[in-house]
LUMLUMDREN-530765 format. One record per residue (C-alpha): residue number from 0; residue in one letter; x, y, z. Coordinates in nm, 2 decimals. Example, Ala and Ser with C-alpha at 12.3 -4.5 7.8 and 13.67 -1.06 7.14 Angstrom:
SITE, 0, a, 1.23, -0.45, 0.78
SITE, 1, s, 1.37, -0.11, 0.71
end
This chain:
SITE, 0, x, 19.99, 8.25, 5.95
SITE, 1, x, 19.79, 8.55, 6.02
SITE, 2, x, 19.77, 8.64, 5.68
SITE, 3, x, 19.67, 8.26, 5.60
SITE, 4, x, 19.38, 8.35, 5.86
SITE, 5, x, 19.22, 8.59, 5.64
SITE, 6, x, 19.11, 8.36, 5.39
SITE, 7, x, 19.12, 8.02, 5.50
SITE, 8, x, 18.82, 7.83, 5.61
SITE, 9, x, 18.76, 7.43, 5.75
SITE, 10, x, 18.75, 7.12, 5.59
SITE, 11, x, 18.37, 7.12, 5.63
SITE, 12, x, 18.26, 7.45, 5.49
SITE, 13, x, 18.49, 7.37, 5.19
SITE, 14, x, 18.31, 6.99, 5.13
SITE, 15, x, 18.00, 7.18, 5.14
SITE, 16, x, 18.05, 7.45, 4.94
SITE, 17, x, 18.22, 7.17, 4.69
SITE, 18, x, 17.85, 7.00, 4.66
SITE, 19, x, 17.67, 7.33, 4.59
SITE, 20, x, 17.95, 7.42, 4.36
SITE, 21, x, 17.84, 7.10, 4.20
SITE, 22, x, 17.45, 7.14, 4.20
SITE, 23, x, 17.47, 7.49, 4.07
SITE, 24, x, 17.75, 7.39, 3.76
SITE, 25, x, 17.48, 7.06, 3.68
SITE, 26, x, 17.17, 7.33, 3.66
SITE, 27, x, 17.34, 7.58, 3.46
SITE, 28, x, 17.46, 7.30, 3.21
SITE, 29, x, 17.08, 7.16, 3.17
SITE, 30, x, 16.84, 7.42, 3.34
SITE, 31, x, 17.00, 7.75, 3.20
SITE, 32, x, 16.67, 7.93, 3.16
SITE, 33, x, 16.52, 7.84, 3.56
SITE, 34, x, 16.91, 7.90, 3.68
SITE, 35, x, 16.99, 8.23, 3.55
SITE, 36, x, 16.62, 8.38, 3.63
SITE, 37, x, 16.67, 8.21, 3.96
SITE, 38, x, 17.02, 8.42, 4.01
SITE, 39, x, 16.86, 8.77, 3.87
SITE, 40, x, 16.54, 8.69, 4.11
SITE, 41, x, 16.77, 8.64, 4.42
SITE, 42, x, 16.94, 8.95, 4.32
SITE, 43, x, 17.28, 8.82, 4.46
SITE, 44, x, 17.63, 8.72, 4.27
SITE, 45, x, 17.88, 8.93, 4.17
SITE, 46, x, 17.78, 9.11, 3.85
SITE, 47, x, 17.46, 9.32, 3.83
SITE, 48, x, 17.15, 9.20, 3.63
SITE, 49, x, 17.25, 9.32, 3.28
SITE, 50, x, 17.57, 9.12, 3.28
SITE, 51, x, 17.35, 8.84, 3.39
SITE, 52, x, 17.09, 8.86, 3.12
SITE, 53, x, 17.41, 8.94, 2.85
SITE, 54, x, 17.53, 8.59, 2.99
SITE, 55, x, 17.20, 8.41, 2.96
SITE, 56, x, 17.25, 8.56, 2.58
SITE, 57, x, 17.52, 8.45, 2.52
SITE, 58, x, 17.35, 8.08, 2.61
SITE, 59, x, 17.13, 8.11, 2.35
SITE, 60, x, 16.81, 8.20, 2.56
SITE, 61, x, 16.57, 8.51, 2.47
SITE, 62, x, 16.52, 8.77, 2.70
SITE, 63, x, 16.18, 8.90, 2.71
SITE, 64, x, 16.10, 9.23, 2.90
SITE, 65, x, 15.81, 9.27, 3.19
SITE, 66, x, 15.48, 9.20, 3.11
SITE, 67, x, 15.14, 9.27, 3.28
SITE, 68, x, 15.02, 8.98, 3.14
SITE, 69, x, 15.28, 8.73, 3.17
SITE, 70, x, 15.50, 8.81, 3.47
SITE, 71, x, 15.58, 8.72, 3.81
SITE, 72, x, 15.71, 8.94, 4.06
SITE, 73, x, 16.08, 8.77, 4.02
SITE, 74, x, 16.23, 8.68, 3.67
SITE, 75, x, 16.11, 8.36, 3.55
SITE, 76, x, 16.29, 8.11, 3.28
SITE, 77, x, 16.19, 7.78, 3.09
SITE, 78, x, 16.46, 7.56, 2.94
SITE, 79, x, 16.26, 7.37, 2.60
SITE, 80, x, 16.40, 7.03, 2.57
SITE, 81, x, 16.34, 6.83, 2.23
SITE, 82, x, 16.44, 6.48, 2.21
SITE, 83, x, 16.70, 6.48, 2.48
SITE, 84, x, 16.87, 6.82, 2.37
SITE, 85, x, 16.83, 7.18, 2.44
SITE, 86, x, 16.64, 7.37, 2.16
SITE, 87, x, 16.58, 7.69, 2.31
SITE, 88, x, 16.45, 7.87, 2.60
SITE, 89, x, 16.39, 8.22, 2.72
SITE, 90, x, 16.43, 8.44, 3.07
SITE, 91, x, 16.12, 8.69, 3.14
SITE, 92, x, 16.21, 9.02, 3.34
SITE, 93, x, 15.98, 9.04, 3.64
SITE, 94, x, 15.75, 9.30, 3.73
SITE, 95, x, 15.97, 9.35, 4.08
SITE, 96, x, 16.26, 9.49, 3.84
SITE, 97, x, 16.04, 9.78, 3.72
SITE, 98, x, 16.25, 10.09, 3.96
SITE, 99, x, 15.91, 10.30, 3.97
SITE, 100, x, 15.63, 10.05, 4.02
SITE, 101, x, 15.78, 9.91, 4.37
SITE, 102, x, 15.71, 9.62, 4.53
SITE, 103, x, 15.39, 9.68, 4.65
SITE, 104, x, 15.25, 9.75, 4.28
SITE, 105, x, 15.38, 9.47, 4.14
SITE, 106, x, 15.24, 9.22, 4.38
SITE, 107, x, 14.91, 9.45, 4.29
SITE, 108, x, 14.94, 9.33, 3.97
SITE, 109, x, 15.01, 8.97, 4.02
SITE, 110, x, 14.69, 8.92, 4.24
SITE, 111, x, 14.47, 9.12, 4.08
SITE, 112, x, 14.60, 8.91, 3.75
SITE, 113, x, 14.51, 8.59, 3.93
SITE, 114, x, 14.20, 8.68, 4.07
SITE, 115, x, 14.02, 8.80, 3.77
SITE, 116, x, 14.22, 8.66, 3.45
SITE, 117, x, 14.45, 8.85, 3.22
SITE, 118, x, 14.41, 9.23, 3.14
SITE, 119, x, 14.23, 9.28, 2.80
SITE, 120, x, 14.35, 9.65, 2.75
SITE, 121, x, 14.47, 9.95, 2.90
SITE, 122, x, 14.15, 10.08, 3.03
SITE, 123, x, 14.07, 9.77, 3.17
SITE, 124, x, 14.42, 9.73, 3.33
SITE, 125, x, 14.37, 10.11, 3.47
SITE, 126, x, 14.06, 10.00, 3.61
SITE, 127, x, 14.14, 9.67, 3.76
SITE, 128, x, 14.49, 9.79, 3.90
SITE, 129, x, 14.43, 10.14, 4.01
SITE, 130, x, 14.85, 10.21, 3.97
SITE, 131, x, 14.98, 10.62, 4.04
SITE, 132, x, 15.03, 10.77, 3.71
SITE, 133, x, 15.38, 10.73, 3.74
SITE, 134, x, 15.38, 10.36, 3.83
SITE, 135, x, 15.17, 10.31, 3.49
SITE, 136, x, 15.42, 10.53, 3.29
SITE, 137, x, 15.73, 10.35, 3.43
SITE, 138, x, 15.54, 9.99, 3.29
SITE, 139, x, 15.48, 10.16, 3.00
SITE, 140, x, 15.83, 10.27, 2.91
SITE, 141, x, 15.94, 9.95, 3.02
SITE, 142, x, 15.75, 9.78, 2.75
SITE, 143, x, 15.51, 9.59, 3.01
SITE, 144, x, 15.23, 9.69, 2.88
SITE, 145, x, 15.33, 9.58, 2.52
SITE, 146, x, 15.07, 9.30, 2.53
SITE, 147, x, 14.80, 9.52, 2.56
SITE, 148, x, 14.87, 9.70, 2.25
SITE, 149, x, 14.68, 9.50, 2.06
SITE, 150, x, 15.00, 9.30, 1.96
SITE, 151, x, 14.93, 9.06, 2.28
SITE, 152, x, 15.20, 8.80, 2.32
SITE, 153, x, 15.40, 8.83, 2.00
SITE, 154, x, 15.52, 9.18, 2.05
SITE, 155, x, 15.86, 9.10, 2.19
SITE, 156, x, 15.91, 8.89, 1.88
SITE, 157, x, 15.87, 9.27, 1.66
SITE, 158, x, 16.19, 9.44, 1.46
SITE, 159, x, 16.21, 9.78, 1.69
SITE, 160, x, 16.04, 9.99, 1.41
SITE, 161, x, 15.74, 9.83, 1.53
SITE, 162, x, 15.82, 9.77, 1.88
SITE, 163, x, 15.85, 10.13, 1.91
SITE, 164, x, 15.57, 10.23, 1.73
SITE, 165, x, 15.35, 10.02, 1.92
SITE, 166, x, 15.48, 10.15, 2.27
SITE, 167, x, 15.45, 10.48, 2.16
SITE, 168, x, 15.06, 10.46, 2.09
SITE, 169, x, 15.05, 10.30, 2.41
SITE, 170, x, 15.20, 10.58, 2.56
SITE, 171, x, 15.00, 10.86, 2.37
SITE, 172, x, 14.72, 10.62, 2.43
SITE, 173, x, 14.82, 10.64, 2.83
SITE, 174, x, 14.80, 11.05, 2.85
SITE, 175, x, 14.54, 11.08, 2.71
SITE, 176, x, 14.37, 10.85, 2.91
SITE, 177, x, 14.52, 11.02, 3.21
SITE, 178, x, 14.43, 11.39, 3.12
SITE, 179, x, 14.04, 11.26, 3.13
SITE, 180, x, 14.10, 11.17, 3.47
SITE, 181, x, 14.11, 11.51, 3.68
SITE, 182, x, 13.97, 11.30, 4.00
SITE, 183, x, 14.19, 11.01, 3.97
SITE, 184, x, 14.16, 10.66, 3.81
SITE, 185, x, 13.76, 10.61, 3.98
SITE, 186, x, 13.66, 10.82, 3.69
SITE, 187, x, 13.75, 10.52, 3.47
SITE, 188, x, 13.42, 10.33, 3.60
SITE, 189, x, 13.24, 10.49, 3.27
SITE, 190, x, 12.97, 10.28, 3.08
SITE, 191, x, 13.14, 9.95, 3.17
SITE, 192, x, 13.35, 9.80, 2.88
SITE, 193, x, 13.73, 9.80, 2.79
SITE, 194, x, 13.71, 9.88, 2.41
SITE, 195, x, 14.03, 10.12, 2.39
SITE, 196, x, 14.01, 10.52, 2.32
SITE, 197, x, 14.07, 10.64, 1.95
SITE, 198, x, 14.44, 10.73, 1.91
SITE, 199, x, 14.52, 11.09, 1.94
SITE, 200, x, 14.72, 11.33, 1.77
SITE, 201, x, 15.11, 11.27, 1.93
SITE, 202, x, 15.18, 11.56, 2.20
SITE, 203, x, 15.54, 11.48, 2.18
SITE, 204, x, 15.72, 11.56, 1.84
SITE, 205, x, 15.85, 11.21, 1.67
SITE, 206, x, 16.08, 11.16, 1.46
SITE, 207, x, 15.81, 11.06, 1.13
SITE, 208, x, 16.06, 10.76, 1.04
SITE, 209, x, 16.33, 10.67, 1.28
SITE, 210, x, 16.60, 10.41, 1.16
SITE, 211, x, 16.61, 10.10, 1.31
SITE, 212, x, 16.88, 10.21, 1.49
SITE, 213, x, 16.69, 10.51, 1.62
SITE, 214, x, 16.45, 10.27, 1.72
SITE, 215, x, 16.64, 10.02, 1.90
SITE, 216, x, 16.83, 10.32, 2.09
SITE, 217, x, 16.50, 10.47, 2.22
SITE, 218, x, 16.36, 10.10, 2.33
SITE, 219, x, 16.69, 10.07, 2.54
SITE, 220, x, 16.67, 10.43, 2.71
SITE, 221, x, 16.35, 10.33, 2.80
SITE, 222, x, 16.44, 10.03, 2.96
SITE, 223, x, 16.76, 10.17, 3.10
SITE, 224, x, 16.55, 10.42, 3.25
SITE, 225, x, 16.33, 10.23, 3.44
SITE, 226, x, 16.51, 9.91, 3.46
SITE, 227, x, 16.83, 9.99, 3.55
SITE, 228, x, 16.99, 9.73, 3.24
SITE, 229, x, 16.90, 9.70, 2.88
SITE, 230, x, 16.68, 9.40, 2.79
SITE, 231, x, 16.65, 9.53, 2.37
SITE, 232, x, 17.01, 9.57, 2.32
SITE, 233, x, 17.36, 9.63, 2.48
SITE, 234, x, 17.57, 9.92, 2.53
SITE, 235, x, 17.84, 9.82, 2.34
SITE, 236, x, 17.54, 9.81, 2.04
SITE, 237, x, 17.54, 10.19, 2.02
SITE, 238, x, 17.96, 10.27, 1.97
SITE, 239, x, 18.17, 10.26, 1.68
SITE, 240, x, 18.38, 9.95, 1.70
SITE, 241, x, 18.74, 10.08, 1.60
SITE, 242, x, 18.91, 9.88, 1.34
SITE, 243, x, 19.15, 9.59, 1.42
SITE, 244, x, 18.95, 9.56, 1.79
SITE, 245, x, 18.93, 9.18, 1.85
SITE, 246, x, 18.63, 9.03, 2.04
SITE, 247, x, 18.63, 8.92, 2.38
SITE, 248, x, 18.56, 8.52, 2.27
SITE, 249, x, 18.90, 8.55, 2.06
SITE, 250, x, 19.14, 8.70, 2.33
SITE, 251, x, 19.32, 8.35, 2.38
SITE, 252, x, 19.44, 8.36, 2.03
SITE, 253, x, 19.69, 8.63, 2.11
SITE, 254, x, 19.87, 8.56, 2.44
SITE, 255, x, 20.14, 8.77, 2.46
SITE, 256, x, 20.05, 9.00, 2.20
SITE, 257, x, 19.92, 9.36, 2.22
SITE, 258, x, 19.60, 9.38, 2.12
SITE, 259, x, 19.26, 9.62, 2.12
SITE, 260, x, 18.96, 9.55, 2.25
SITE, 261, x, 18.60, 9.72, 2.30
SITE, 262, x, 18.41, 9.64, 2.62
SITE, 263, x, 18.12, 9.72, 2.91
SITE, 264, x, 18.30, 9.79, 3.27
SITE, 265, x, 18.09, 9.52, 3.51
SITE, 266, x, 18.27, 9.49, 3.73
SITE, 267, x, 18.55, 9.68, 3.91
SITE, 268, x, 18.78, 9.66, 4.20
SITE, 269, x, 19.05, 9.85, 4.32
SITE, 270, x, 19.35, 9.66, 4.49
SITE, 271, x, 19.71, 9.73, 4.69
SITE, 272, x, 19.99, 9.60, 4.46
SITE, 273, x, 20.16, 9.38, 4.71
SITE, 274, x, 20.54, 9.50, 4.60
SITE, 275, x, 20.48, 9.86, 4.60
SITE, 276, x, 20.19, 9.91, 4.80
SITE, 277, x, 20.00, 10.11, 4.58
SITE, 278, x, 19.67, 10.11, 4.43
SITE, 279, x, 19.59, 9.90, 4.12
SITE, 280, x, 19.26, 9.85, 3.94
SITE, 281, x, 19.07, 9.51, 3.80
SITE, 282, x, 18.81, 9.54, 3.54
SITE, 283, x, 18.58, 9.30, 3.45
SITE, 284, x, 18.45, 9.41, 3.07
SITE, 285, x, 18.20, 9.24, 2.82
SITE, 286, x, 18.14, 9.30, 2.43
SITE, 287, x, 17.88, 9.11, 2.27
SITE, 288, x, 18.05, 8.73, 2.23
SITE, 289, x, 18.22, 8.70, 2.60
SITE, 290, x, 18.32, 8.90, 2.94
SITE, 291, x, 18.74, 8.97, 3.00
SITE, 292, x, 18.95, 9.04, 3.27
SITE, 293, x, 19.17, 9.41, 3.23
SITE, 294, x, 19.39, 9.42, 3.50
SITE, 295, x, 19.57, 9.82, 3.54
SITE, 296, x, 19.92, 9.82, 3.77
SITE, 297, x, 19.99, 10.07, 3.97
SITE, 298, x, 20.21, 10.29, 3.73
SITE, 299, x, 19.92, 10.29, 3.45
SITE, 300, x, 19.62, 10.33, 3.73
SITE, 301, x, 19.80, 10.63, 3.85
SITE, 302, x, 19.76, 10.76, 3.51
SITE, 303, x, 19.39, 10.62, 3.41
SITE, 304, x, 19.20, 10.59, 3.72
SITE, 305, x, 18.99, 10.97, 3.65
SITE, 306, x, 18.89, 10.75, 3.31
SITE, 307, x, 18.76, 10.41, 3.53
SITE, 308, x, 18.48, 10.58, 3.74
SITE, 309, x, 18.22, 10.52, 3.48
SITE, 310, x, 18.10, 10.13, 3.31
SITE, 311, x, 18.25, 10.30, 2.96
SITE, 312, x, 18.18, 10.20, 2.73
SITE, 313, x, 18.61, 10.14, 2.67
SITE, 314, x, 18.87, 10.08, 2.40
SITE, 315, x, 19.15, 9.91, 2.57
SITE, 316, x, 19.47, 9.86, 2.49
SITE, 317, x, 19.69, 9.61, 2.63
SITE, 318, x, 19.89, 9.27, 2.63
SITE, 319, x, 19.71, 8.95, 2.67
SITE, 320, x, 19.88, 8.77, 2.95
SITE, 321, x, 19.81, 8.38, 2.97
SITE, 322, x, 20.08, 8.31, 3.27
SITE, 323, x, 19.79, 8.20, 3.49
SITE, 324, x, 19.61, 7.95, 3.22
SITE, 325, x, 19.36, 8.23, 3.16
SITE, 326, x, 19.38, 8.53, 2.96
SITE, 327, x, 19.41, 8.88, 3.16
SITE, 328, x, 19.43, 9.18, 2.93
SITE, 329, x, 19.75, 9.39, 3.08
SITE, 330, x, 19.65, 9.73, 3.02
SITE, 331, x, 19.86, 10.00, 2.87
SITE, 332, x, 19.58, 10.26, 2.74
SITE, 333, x, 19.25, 10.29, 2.83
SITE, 334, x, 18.97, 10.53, 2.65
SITE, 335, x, 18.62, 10.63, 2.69
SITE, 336, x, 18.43, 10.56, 2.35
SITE, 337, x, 18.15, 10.80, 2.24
SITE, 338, x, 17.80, 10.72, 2.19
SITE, 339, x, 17.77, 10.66, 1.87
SITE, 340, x, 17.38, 10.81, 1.85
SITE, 341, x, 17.09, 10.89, 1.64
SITE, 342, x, 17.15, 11.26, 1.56
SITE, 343, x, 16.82, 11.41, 1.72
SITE, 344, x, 16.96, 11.24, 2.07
SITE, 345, x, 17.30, 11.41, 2.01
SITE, 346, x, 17.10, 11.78, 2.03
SITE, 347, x, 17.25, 11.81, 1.71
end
């Protein structure tokens, strides 16, 4: 009974949770876009907000990264509808997700974006917004300031080669600004205007051609950086996938068999095994096409839990057990898989 006690609620909290369990499955199903920026703005569920955007991926929806020009302070969504079925739709990162900018700056943003109409360029934005040269920077890096690149809306829709050139002369474009400005950002009032400074010579050494690869790497360190997730790519992007390793949308193919698998630690939780007492692990783990359930007993935890502390990225190894109707991956090995990197990241 006590133990029953533990878990175990009334008749009336269950019928009410029932009808929101209800509401939120019908919004999902039609409103993906509203629902899944609505769960990244609340900032509850289980899962942080990169699994959450993955998800939204996986829907079919775009995820865009913080704008200046096009943000709110929460994440926003729109669901496009044509002729009675879901064509598309897209999830927007809001300014409040930028770690460095803080709250504060980006309701700054938001009003002053309101009060006196989009920002035309980075001069004018510097003006208008007044930020600490760190808050600009962390914008910056976080491709928010994309739009005023001269690229405007359409820069999300870039290949990374040009994404990353464009946020770099934004960047350059930024220090040098900021290095005319011994007094702070009043010494922008100059001559009225927002026509934007000639492009300087880079300070920092690029690479003269990066790979697309190279590209798409430094986008997501960015964004890792001052976002906390990736909104360009994945983790699981940057590994080599070993051969044979199925994917996380075909693990009910193979119930019973032992099988390996790549994935993103999400989620973890560490348990008492209710026969021996001791401690046992659950992973939650994504790849690109769906999330899985790894579930380590007490004999293989003992041996792998230095190698769980960190998200991964894993190989697993293990048999797929279907006994409860869903598959849980029973692990048997478990491995940390190195970044697979542009060499000038490596220090090589």
């Amino acid at each position: 009974f006590l133990s029953f006690a533990g878990y175990s609620f009334c008749k009336g909290h269950s019928a009410a949770f029932a009808v929101l369990s209800y509401q939120v499955a019908y919004l999902k199903a039609h409103f993906p876009a509203e629902f899944f920026a609505a769960v990244l703005s609340n900032g509850g569920g289980f899962y942080g907000a990169g699994a959450y955007l993955e998800e939204a991926r996986r829907w079919g929806l775009r995820t865009l990264p913080p704008s200046v020009n096009e943000s709110a302070f929460g994440f926003t969504g729109c669901t496009r509808w044509v002729r009675g079925y879901r064509a598309s739709g897209w999830v927007r990162v809001g300014l409040g997700a930028i770690q460095r900018l803080g709250p504060a700056g980006a309701e700054r943003i938001v009003q002053e974006r309101a009060r006196a109409g989009a920002f035309t360029s980075l001069r004018d934005f510097l003006r208008r917004v007044r930020p600490q040269p760190e808050q600009v920077r962390a914008l910056a890096r976080a491709g928010a300031l994309d739009c005023l690149g001269g690229a405007r809306n359409a820069a999300e829709s870039f290949p990374p080669l040009r994404r990353l050139a464009l946020r770099r002369a934004l960047l350059i474009e930024l220090e040098e600004l900021l290095s005319r400005l011994p007094y702070g950002l009043e010494e922008l009032d100059l001559g009225g205007g927002t026509k934007p400074l000639g492009m300087p010579a880079p300070s920092v050494p690029y690479a003269a051609a990066p790979t697309p690869r190279e590209a798409l790497w430094q986008l997501c360190q960015w964004e890792w950086e001052t976002l906390g997730f990736m909104v360009s790519g994945h983790p699981v992007d940057f590994v080599e996938v070993p051969r044979g390793a199925i994917a996380a949308r075909d693990i009910r193919r193979y119930p019973g068999e032992r099988v390996q698998m790549v994935g993103w630690a999400i989620a973890a939780k560490v348990l008492t095994a209710r026969n021996s007492g001791k401690p046992m692990q659950m992973l939650t783990l994504e790849d690109r096409t769906d999330t899985f359930e790894a579930v380590l007993f007490p004999p293989v935890y003992a041996r792998l839990a230095p190698r769980t502390v960190s998200c991964g990225p894993y190989r697993v190894v293990g048999k797929v057990d279907m006994r409860l109707g869903s598959p849980t991956l029973e692990v048997h090995d478990l491995e940390l898989l190195p970044w697979s990197l542009p060499r000038a990241q490596r220090g090589e």
